[in-house]
N, C-alpha and C positions, 0 to 999 in steps of 0.2 A: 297675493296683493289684492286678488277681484279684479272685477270689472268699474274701471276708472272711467268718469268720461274724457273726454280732448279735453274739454273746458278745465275741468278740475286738476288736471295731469300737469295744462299749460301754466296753471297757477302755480301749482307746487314747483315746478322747474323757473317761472322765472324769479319765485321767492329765494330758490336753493342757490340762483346761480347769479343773482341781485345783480347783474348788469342788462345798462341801458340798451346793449344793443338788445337782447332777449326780450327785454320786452315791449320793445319796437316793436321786432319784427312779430312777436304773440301778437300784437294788436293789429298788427297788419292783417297777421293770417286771420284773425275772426273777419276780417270785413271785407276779405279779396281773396280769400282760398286758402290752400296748404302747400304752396309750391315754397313760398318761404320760408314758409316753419321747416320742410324738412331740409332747407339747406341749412337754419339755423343748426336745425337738430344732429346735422354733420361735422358742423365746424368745432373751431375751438372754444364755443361758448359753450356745444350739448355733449357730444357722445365723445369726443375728444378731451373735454376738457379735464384739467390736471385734477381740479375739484373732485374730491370722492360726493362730496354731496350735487354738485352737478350733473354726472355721469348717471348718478340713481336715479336724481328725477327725468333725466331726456329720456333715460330707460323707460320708465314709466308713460313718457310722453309715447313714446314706439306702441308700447306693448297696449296702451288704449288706444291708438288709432289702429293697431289690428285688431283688436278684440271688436271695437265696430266696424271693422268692414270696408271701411270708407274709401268710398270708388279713390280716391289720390295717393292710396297706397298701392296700386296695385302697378303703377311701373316698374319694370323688372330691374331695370338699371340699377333705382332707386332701392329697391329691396336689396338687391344683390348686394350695391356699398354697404348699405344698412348692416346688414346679414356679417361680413366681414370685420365693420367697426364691432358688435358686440362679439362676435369671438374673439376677436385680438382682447377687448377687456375680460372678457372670461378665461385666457388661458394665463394673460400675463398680470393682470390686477391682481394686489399683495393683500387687498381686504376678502374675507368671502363673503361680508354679502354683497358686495356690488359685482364678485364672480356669479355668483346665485341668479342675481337678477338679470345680469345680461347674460348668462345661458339661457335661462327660461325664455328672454323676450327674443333672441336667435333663432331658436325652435320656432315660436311662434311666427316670427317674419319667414321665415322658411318653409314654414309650414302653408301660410298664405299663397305664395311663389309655387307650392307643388299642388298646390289645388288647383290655379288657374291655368300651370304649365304642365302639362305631361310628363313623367319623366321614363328616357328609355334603359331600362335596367341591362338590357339584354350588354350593353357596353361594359357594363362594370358598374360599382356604385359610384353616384354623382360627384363631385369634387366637392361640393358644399356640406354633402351628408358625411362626408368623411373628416372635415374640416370639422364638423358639428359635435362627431363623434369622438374627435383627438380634444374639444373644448373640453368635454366631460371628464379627461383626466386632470385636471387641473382640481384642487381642493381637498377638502377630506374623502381618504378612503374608507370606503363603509368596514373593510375587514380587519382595521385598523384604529379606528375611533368613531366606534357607532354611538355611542352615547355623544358625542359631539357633533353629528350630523344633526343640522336644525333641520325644521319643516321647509325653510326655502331651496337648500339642496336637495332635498327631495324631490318638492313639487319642478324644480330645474329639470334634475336627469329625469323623471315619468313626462315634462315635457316634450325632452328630446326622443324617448323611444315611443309617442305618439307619433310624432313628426315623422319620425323613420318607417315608421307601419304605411306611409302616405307613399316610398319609395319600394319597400318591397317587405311584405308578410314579418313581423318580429317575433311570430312563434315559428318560424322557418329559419333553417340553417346558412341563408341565403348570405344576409348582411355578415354575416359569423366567415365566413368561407371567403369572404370578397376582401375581411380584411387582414385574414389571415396571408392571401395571394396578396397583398398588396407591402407583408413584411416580410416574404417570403424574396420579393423583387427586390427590398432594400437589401437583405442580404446577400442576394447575387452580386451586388453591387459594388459590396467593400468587403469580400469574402476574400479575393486576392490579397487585400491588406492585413491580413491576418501573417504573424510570424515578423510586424517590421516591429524596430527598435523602439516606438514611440518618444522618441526627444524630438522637441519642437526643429521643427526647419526638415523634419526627414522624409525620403519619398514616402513612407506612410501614413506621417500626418497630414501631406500635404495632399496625399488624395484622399484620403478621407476626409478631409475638411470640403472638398468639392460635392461630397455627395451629404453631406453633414447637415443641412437643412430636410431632404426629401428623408431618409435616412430616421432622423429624431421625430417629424412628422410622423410616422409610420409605426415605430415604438410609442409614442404618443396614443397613438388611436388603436393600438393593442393593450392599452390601458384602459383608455377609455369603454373599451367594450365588454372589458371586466367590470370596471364597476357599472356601468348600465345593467350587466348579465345580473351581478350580485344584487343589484339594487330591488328588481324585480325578481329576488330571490329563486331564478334561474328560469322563471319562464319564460321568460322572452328575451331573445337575441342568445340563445343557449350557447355554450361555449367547448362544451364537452368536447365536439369531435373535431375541433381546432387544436386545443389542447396539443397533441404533439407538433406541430406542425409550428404553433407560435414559440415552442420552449426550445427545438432545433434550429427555429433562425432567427431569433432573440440572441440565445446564447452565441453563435456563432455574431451578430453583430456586437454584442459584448466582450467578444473577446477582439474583435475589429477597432473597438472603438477603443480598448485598452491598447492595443499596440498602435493606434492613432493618434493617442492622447486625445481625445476628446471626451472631456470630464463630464459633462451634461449630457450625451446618449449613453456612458457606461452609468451614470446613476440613474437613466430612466431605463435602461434595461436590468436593473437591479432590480429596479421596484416592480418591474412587471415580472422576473422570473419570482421575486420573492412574495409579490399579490398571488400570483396563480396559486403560490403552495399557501396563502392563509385567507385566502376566500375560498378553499375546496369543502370546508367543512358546511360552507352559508350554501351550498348549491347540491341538487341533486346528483347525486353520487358522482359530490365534486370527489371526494378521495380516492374513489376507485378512478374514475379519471386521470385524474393526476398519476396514480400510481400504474394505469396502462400506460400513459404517455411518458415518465422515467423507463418504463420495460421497453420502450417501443424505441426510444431515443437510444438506448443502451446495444439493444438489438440490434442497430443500424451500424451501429461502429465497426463489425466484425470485419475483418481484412480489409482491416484501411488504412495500415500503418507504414505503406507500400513506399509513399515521397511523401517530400515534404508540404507541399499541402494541401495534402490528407492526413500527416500527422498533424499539423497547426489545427484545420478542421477539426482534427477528433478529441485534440487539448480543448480548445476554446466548448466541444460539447460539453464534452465529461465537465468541465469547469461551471457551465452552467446548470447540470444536472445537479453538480452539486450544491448551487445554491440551493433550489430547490429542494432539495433534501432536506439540508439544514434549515429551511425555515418551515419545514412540517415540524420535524423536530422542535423548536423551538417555540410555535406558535402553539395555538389554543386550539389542537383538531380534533381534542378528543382521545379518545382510544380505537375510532375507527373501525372495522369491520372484520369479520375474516378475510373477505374477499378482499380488501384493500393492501390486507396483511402480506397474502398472499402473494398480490402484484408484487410488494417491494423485494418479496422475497425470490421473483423472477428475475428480476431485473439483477439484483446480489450473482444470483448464479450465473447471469449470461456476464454480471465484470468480472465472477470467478473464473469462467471458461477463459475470457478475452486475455487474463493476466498470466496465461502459460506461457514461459519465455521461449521463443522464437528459436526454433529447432535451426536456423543458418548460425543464429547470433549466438546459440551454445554451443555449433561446431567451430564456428570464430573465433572463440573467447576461450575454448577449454583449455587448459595448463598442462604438458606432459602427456599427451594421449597422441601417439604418431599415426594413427586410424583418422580420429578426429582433424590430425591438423592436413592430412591428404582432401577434406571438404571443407576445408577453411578457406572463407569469404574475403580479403580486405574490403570493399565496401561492406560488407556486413558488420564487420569490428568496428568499421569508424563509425557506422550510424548505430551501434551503442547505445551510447550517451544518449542520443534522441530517446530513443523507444524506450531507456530508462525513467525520460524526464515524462510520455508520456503513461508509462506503469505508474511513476507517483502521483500522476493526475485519476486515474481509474483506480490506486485505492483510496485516496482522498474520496470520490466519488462513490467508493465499495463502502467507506465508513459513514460518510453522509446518509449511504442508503439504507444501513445496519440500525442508526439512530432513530428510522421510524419505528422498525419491528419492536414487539414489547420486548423486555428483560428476560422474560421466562423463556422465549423462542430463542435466544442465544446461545443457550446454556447446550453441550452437549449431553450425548446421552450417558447417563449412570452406567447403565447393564446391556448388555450384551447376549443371545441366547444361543447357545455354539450348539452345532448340528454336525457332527461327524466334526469336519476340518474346517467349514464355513460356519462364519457368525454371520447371520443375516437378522435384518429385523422384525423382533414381536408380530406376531399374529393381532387379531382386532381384539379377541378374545383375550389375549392376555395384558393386552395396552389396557382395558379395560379393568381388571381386575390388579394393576399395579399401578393404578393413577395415581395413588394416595402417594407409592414410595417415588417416583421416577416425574421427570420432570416431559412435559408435552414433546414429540415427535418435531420435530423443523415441516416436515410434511404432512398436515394434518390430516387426522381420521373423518372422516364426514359421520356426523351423528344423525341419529334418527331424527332424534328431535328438531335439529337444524332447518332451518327453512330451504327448502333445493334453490329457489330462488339466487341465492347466495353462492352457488355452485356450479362455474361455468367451465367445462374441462375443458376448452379449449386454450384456457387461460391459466388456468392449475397446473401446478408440479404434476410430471409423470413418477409417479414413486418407483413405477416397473425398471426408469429406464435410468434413477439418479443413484448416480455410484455415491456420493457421501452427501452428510447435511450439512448445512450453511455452517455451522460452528466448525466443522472439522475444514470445508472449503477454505475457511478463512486463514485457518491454521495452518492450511497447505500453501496458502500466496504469502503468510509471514515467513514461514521457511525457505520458501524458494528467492525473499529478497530482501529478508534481516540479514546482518552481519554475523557469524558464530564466530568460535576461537578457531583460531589458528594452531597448524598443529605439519609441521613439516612440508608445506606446501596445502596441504587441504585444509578445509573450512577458509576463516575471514570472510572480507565480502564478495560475491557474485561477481562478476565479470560483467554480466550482462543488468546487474543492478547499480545503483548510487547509495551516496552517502541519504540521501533525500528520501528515495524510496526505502531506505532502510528503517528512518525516525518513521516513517507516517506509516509502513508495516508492523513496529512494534505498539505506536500510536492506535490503530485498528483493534491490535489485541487486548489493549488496558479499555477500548470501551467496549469489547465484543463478550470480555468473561469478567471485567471489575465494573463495569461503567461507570469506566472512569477515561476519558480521551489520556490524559497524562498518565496514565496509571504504568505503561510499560515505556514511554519515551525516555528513560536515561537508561541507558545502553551499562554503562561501567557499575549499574548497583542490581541488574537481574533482573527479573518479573517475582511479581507476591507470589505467596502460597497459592491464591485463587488460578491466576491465570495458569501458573507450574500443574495445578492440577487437573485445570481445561484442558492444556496442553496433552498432557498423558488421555487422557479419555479418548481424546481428538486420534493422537497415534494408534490406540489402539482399532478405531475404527479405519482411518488409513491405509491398517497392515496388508489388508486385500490390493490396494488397488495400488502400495506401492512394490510388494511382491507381484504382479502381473508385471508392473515395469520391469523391474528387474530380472525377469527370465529370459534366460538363455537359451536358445535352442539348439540339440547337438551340432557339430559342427562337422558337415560330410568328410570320411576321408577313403583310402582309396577301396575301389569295389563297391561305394555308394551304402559304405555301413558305415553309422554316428559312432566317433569316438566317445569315449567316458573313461576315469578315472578308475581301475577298477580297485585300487590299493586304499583310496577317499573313502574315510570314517563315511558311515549313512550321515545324510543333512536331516534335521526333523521336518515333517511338512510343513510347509508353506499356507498360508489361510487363501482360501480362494473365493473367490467374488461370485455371486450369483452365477445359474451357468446362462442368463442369457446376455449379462451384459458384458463378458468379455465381444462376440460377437459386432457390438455398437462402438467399442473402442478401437481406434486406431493399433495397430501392432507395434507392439515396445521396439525401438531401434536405440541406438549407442547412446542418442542426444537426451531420449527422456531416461533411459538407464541412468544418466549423468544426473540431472533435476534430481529425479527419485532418489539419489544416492543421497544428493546435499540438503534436500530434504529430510531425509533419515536422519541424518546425523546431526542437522539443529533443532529436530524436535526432541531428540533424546538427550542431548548434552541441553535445550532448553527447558525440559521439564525436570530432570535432575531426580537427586536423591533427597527426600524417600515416597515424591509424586508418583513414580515411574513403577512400582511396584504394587502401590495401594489404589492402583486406578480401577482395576475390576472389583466392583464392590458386590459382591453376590455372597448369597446361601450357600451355593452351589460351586462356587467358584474359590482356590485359595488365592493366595500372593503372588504366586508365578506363572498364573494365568496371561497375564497381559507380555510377561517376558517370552513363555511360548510362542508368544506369534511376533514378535518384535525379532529375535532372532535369528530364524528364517529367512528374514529381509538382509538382515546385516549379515548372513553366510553367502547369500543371494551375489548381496553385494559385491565381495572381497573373493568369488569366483568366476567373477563376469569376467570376459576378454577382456575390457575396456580399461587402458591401464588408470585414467582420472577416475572410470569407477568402482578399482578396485580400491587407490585412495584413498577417495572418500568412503570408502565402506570402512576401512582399517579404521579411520579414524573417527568413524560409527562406532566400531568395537569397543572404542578405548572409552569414547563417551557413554557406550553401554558399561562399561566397569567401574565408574563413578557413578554411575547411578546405581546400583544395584549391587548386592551384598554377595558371601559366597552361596549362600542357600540359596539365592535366588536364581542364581547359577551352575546349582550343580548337575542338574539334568542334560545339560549340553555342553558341559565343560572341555569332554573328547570331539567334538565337532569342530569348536571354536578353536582349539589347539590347534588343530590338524588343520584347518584352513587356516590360521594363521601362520603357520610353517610353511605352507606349500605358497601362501602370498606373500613370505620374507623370502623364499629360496630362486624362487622367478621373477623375482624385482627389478623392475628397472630401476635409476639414481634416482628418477624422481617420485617414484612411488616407495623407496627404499625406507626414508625416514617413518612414514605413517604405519610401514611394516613391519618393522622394528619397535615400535612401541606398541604396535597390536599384542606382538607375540609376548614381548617382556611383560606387560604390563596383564596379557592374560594367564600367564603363566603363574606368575604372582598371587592374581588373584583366585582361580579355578586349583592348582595345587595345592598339597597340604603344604605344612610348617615343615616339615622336614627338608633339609636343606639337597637331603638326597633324593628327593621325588623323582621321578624319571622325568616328570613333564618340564621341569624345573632343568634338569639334565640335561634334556633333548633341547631346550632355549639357550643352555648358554653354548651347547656344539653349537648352534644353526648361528647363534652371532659370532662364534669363532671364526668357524667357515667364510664367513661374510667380513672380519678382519685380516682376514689370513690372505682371502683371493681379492678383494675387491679395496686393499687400500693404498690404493692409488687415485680414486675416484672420492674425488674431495666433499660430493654429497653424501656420498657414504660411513666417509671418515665423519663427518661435522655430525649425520646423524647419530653414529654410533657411538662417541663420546655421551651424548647427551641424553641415550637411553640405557645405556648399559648400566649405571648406578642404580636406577632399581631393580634389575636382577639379580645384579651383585648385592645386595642388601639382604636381600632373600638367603640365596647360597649363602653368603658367610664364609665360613672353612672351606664349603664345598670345593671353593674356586681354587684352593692351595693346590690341586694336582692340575690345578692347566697352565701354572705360572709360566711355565717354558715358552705356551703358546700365546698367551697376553700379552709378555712384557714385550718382544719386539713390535709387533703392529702399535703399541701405545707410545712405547719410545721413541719410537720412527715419527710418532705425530706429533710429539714435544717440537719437531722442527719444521713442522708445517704452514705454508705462505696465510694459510685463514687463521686470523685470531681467535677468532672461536673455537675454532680447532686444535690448536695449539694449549691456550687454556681449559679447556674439555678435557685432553688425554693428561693433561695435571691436574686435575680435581682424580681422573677415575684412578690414575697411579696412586694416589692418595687415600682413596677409599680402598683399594686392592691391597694395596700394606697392611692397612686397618686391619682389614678382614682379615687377612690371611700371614698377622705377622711374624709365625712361626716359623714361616716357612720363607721370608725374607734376607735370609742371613747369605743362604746359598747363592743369591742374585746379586747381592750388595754390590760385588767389583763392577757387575757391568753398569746396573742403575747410572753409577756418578759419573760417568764422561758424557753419556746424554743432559743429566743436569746441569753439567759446566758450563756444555757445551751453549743447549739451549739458555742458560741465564748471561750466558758473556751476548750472546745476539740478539737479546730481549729492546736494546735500542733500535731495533733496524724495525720494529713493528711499529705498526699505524699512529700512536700518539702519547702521550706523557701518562695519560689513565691507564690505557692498556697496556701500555710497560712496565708500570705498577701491576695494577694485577699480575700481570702475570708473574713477575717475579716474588711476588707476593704468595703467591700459589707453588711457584717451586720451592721457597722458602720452606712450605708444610710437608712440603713432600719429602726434602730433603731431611726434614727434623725428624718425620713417622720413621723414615728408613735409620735413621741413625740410631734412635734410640729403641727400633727394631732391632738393627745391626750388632749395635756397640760395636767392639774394636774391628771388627772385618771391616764396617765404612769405614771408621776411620782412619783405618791404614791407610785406607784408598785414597783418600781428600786429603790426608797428612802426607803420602808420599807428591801428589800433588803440586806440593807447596812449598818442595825442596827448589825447582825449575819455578824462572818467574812465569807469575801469573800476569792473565791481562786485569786489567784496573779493574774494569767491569767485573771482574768474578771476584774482586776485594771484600765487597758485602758479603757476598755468601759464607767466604770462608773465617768472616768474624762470627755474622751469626750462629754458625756449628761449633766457634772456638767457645762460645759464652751457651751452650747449652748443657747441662748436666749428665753425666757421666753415670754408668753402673760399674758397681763394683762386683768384678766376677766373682769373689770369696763370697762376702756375705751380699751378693745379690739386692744391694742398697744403691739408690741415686744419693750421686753427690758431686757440686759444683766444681766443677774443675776449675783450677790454678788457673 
């Protein structure tokens, strides 16, 4: 504006504001002083009034009676109202430039006020300077519409961090620190109110509404010291070593003020987590900044999920870290730094660490494991759900903070360089000379050429001491709390996960290997080729470190010597992890053996066929490189004590047999037998069913064609044995209907010399209380005819009184559907036999039917009356009379 004088200032305002009283009392004040003018200048005619062009020119009036000095400003009173009226119109006026103008003329009267009064800093910052400095966030933000910032907001805020220099040094951390502590105190505030319901009228809105003025002030003026910082392009009023400290108790009053409902601090602490992340690029090494203060907030979370509020605390962090995140991502920061890189990729690792589910909560939760359920918690099961809800805030948080890192850092690694039994990673020498083929390390190499400057190890990945890279990390939090199949009690979802954490774990994976957030979120149609093939890469580098979980150590027995198996096929080695970082790992016990297991088995049923095979891509290396070390894990598995993680290994196995062919299989095909035998023969009921189709389903596939293979032979005794002694145990029976079809499919004829031993355990279960069970052993009686109809004829008399039997009681089952089915299914059964049979059934069913029958068995014995007939001479069907 310049230097105005009173005279010419007084003109213009009482033009602007064309009433008589103004310019009364202007005429007064030239010819008796300024005691009038400045009450004018207060009232409703100057700095009050509604008029935008009255309000500009009293401003105007202000800012040339300080610009000259004039001994009748110098009353403190009078400054001080003054000082107050222009920041009430600079924070709440809807025009900028009459914000503009009464900022700049604010500093200035304040500025006048700290010249002539001393001020004592040692107390904190003054109440005025803070009030000055919340004015400043009112208007445009520089990091957000520079080109729209006029010269008058400008020359505004370089007013105000003059004026500030006059209370304490603005190239010192002073003012930065004071008002960090001063939002630091609003959060202590309304920290308690975190976790309330926010609907109007509730104890948490209602105290938060009390502290709700002091509170949005304080968010206010952590704005405003941002844009001052930015304004002067970071030299004065620096903000850096605030940075954590404002994004910890911002976020934490954000998530306060959401369970408060108060809508005006949760949008001004929006805009100050989401300014810090898109003014980082305008300040010196604003991004690195930023991205120590996400490591440093992230850091802080660890064992804090003890009550509940320190869980509410650590939601409302994660929740604002993850603003921040998303608005680097999204803003204009550039491509950033290594060193910046680096940070995000600290902070990934410390939510990867944080996201390992809670060793009480998996002895809690685990399904069938009588070891497990002897340190089973009930508070620990009921607070579940909690630590579920906040897992899905840390990886919402873990994906926010993946979307800074570039695309190329994502990606896992291609190749692998195996050294005896350990894959560890490329030498510098050979990263170097396979740059062209392999995509960059997650840990990067430090180049010569590099400037060291850039290079702070106390802030850098340890490569000595990280067991996997960020792509495989990530792989391992989606496994441990996506949902897989279901499979006789193992896989489905986690226990100690949600439906919630399962979308935003698979959500994680579509932007970590597609970048794409949506790319893996619909659960019932799979993940792409892309992701299927991360996935596999991902496992293969895992295999160390979930073979370490999964060991077993001998188990003392008497005389103080370890038992072993001495009759157990050899296992092939296992891949072993660096030798020094088993040392820094905690020692596998039952809980992470359990993770590890359900881990295995959803990255391998998640990566599928024919990812799972073609994931080692080398010169050096074939096809069944990457199944070598995969299998190990899954023998690991399904030999551990643990009956949940023998389970889930079984049903590793089956998922390893879908994925991968017989060649891919044939070097361990007597391993897997033989442990899947000796894990079907020591079964419990609830590890029964996944055991059973370990064996069937390996046997299947590791045997030849020949329906006499031994391994094929040795499968259907072991399911014999297990119909013969254990059916009366109704998991057992439900499994064993359900998997025995594909073994039988195999065999074929085989199966004609056990019929003696089949048909009563299956007949027996035609009349069994579980409908599934029930219709099971009529489906497999139906396929066993099939197969082996030759050999039918012999059985025939007994077959039909269990058929009668069971179809006259088909009413007494659970509903109108399932009494169809199922007599629907005896119907086939009874047809394969018959016209297996010919005349031996039908003598049977025709003598029958000389005694009356019940109603109920009326259907059946029309439908066998209307089926066709063979004729014993010429061995021709033909419709019977």
């Amino acid at each position: 504006m310049g230097r105005l004088s009173v005279a010419a200032s007084v003109r213009d305002w009482v033009s602007s504001s064309d009433t008589e009283e103004a310019a009364a009392i202007a005429e007064h004040a030239s010819t008796s002083g300024y005691a009038s003018l400045w009450s004018a200048l207060r009232g409703e005619a100057g700095l009050r009034s509604r008029a935008g062009k009255s309000r500009r020119a009293a401003s105007q009036v202000v800012s040339a009676l300080v610009l000259e000095n004039d001994p009748c400003v110098t009353g403190d009173e009078s400054i001080r109202e003054t000082a107050d009226i222009l920041l009430a119109i600079a924070r709440d006026d809807d025009r900028p430039e009459i914000r503009s103008v009464a900022l700049r003329v604010a500093a200035e009267v304040l500025t006048v006020r700290w010249r002539t009064k001393l001020q004592n800093y040692d107390s904190g910052l003054p109440k005025d300077a803070a009030s000055l400095i919340a004015a400043a966030a009112a208007g445009r933000y520089p990091w957000e519409e520079a080109d729209l910032v006029d010269e008058d907001e400008r020359d505004a805020r370089a007013a105000v961090i003059d004026a500030l220099d006059l209370v304490a040094s603005t190239e010192s951390p002073e003012i930065a620190n004071s008002i960090a502590r001063r939002v630091a105190t609003a959060c202590e505030k309304v920290k308690e109110f975190l976790g309330a319901d926010g609907t109007r009228g509730s104890i948490g809105a209602r105290g938060f509404a009390i502290h709700s003025e002091v509170v949005s002030e304080a968010v206010k003026m952590g704005i405003g010291l941002l844009v001052l910082s930015v304004s002067s392009g970071g030299l004065r009023l620096p903000v850096a070593g605030v940075m954590p400290q404002l994004i910890l108790s911002t976020s934490v009053i954000l998530g306060a003020a959401e369970c408060g409902g108060d809508a005006d601090v949760f949008r001004d602490c929006r805009r100050l987590l989401s300014g810090i992340a898109h003014a980082a690029h305008l300040l010196p090494e604003g991004l690195i900044s930023v991205g120590r203060s996400v490591r440093e907030s992230v850091r802080g979370l660890e064992d804090r999920d003890e009550d509940k509020r320190s869980r509410d605390e650590v939601l409302a962090i994660l929740k604002g870290v993850t603003v921040v995140a998303e608005s680097i991502a999204s803003g204009k920061t550039g491509t950033g730094s290594t060193k910046h890189h680096r940070m995000f990729n600290a902070a990934a690792h410390a939510l990867i660490s944080q996201l390992e589910p809670p060793s009480n909560i998996v002895a809690s939760t685990a399904r069938g494991d009588p070891a497990l359920d002897l340190l089973a918690d009930p508070s620990a099961a009921a607070s579940a759900p909690q630590l579920a809800e906040i897992a899905t805030a840390r990886i919402r948080a873990l994906e926010a903070t993946i979307s800074v890192v570039p695309a190329e850092d994502r990606q896992p690694r291609k190749t692998l360089r195996k050294d005896g039994h350990a894959w560890e990673r490329k030498s510098l020498e050979s990263t170097k000379t396979d740059a062209v083929s392999r995509r960059p390390l997650i840990i990067e190499l430090i180049d010569e050429n590099e400037p060291m400057a850039d290079v702070d190890n106390d802030e850098a990945l340890d490569e000595e001491t990280e067991v996997m890279s960020l792509a495989t990390g990530v792989a391992m939090i989606a496994a441990a709390y996506c949902r897989g199949t279901e499979l006789h009690g193992a896989g489905g979802l986690p226990k100690w996960s949600s439906n919630e954490a399962s979308a935003a774990g698979r959500s994680l994976l579509g932007l970590m290997f597609d970048n794409d957030a949506n790319g893996g979120a619909d659960e019932s149609r799979g993940f792409g080729d892309a992701i299927r093939d991360c996935l596999a890469r991902c496992l293969g580098e895992a295999a160390a470190y979930l073979a370490f979980s999964l060991a077993i150590e001998p188990e003392p027995r008497w005389g103080g010597h370890a038992g072993s198996r001495d009759d157990r096929e050899s296992r092939p080695p296992a891949p072993d992890l660096p030798p020094h970082l088993p040392k820094l790992l905690a020692k596998p016990t039952t809980e992470s053996a359990f993770v590890a297991s359900v881990r295995l088995r959803w990255l391998i049923e998640s990566s599928g066929y024919p990812s799972l095979g073609r994931a080692v891509n080398s010169e050096n290396q074939d096809a069944s490189a990457m199944i070598s070390r995969i299998v190990p894990c899954v023998l690991r598995a399904m030999d551990h004590t643990s009956s949940a993680v023998r389970r889930e290994g079984c049903a590793a196995l089956v998922a390893l047999i879908s994925a991968t062919n017989r060649t891919e299989l044939r070097w361990h095909g007597a391993a897997l037998l033989d442990a899947a035998c000796s894990t079907l023969s020591g079964s419990t009921a609830e590890v029964f069913g996944a055991a059973a189709a370990a064996h069937t389903r390996a046997a299947v596939a590791v045997c030849a064609d020949d329906p006499r293979d031994p391994g094929l032979m040795s499968a259907l005794e072991a399911m014999i044995q297990a119909a013969s002694s254990r059916n009366q145990e109704v998991a057992v029976a439900k499994a064993w209907v359900l998997e025995f079809p594909t073994l039988l499919s195999a065999l074929k004829l085989g199966a004609a010399a056990h019929l003696g031993r089949l048909f009563p355990p299956l007949l027996a279960w035609l009349h069994a209380r579980d409908d599934a069970t029930a219709i099971g052993a009529a489906s497999c009686l139906e396929l066993l005819c099939m197969m082996t109809w030759p050999r039918v004829p012999n059985h025939a008399a007994s077959i039909w009184s269990d058929i009668a039997r069971a179809y006259t009681e088909a009413d007494a089952r659970g509903g109108g559907q399932t009494t169809q089915l199922f007599r629907i299914t005896l119907e086939r059964l009874a047809a394969i036999v018959q016209l297996a049979s010919g005349e031996k059934f039908e003598e049977v069913w025709r003598a029958a039917c000389i005694e009356p029958i019940p109603a109920q068995l009326a259907p059946l014995i029309s439908f066998l009356e209307n089926l066709p007939g063979r004729d014993g001479v010429s061995n021709e069907w033909h419709m019977q009379a």
